[in-house]
C-alpha positions as CSV (number, residue, x, y, z in Angstrom):
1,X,23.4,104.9,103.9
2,X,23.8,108.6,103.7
3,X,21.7,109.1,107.1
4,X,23.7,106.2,108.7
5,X,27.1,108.4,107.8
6,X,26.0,111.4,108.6
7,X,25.1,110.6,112.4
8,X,28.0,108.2,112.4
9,X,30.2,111.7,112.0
10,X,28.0,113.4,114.2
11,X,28.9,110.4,117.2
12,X,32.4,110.8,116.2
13,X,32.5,114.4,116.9
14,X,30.4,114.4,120.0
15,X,32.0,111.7,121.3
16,X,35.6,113.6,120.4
17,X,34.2,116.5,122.2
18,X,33.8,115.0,125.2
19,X,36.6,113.4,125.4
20,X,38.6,116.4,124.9
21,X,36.8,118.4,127.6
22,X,37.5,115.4,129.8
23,X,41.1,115.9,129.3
24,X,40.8,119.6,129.7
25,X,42.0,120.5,125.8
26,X,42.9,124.3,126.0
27,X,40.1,126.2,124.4
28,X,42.7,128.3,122.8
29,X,44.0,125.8,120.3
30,X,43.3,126.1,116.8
31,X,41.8,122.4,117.0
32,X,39.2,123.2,120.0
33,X,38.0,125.8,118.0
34,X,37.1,124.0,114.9
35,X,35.8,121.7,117.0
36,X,33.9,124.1,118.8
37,X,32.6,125.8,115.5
38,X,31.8,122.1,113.9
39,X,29.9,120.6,116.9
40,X,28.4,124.3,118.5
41,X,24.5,123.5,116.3
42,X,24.8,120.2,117.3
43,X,25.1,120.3,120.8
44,X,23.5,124.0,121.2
45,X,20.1,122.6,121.9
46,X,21.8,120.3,124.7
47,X,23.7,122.6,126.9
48,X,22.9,123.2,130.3
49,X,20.6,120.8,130.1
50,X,22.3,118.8,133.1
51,X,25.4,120.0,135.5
52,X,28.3,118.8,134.2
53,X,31.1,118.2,136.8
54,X,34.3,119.2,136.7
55,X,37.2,117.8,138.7
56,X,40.2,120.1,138.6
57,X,40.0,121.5,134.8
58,X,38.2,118.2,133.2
59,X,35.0,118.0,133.2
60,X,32.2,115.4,132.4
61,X,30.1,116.4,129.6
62,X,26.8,115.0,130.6
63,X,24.8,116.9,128.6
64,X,27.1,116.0,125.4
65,X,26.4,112.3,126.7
66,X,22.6,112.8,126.6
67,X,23.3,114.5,123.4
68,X,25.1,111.3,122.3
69,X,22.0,109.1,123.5
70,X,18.8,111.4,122.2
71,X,20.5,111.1,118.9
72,X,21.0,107.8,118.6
73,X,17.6,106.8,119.8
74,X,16.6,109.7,116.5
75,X,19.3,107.3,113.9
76,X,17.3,104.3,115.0
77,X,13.8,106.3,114.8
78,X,14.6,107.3,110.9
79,X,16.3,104.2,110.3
80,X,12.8,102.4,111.3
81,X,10.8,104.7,108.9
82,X,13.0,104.5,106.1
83,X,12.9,100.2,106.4
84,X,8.9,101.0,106.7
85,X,8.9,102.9,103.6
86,X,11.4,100.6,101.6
87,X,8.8,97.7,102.9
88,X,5.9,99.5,101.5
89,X,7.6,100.1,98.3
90,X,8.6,96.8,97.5
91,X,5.3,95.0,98.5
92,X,3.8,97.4,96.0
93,X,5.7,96.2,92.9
């Protein structure tokens, strides 16, 4: 249950990011930059990965989205290991 949480924060914050960098959230406010300073080692790895368009001062995060998508297909990955594991356990007793 922890690792379910833990990603499920990590979507919510990803998935807050983009949508404030689709509304063009001034990087000035104090909120952008906790944000920023939260989701910066979880999206480092991701950036400039793909172009990311902007229209006007929005832009579309696309490499936040594929950020979104490589780390839910890691949640189901674990999730499948742990069930493995649990499996293995319980046939054992």
């Amino acid at each position: 249950q922890f690792v379910d949480y833990a990603f499920y924060v990590a979507y919510g914050m990803i998935g807050l990011m983009i949508g404030l960098e689709l509304l063009a959230a001034r990087d000035g406010s104090g909120f952008m930059q906790f944000m920023r300073a939260v989701t910066t080692p979880l999206l480092a790895p991701f950036r400039n990965v793909m172009h990311d368009p902007a229209v006007g001062s929005s832009r579309v995060m696309l490499s936040y989205v594929l950020a979104l998508v490589v780390y839910g297909l890691i949640h189901l990955a674990l999730k499948g290991v742990f069930r493995i594991l649990v499996h293995r356990d319980s046939t054992k007793l």
